[in-house]
C-alpha positions in Angstrom: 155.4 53.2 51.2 153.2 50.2 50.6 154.2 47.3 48.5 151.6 48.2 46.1 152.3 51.3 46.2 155.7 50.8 45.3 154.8 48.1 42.2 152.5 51.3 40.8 155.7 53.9 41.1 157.3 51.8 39.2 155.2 50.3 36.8 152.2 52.4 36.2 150.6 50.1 33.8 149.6 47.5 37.2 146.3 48.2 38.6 146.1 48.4 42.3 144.1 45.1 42.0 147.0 43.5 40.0 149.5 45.3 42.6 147.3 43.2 45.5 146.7 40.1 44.1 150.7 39.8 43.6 151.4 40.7 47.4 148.9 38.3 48.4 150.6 35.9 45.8 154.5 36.7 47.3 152.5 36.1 50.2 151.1 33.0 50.2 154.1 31.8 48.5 156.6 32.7 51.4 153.9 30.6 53.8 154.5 28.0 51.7 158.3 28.0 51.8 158.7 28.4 55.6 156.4 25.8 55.9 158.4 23.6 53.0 161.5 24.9 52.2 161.7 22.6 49.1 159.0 24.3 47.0 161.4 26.5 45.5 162.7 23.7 44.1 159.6 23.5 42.2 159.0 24.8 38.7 157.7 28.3 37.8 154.5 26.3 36.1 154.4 24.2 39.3 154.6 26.7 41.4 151.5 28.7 39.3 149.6 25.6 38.9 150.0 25.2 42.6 148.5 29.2 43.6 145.8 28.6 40.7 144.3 25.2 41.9 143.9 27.9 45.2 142.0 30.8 43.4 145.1 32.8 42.2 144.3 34.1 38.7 147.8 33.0 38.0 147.9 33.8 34.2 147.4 37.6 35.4 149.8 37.4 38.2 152.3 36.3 35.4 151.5 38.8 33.0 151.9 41.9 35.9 155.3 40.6 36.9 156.1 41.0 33.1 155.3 44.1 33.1 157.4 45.0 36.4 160.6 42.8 34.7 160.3 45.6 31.9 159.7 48.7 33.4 162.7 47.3 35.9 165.0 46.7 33.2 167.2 49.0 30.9 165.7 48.7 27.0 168.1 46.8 25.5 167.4 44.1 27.9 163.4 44.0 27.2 163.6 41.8 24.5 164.4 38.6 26.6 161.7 39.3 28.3 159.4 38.9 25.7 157.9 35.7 25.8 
């Protein structure tokens, strides 16, 4: 099963766009640490600063791996989640 595929089993409130644009993200961001191993040093706003200033909507990307963190976690454990 695809990696989007597998985001949408599980959360079927992320588009297949959304489920995409995240691969592409985990991607890109993977590149980047082989490449530099030190960028996961790097803040989480850093590191989506970083993927926006290179035409990752990065406010979306955020907002669909909220939606995975719930749909991933029992309910009692949603509300740190909430932001």
């Amino acid at each position: 099963m695809a990696f989007s595929e597998q985001v949408q089993q599980l959360c079927a409130g992320v588009s297949a766009e959304q489920a995409v644009s995240l691969r592409e993200l985990i991607v890109h961001l993977t590149e980047r640490a082989e490449a530099n191993p030190g960028v996961w040093n790097t803040s989480l706003s850093t590191l989506m600063q970083g993927a926006s200033d290179e035409g990752f909507d990065a406010a979306n990307l955020l907002a669909t791996l909220q939606q995975l963190a719930k749909a991933a976690v029992p309910v009692e454990d949603q509300a740190r989640l909430d932001c």
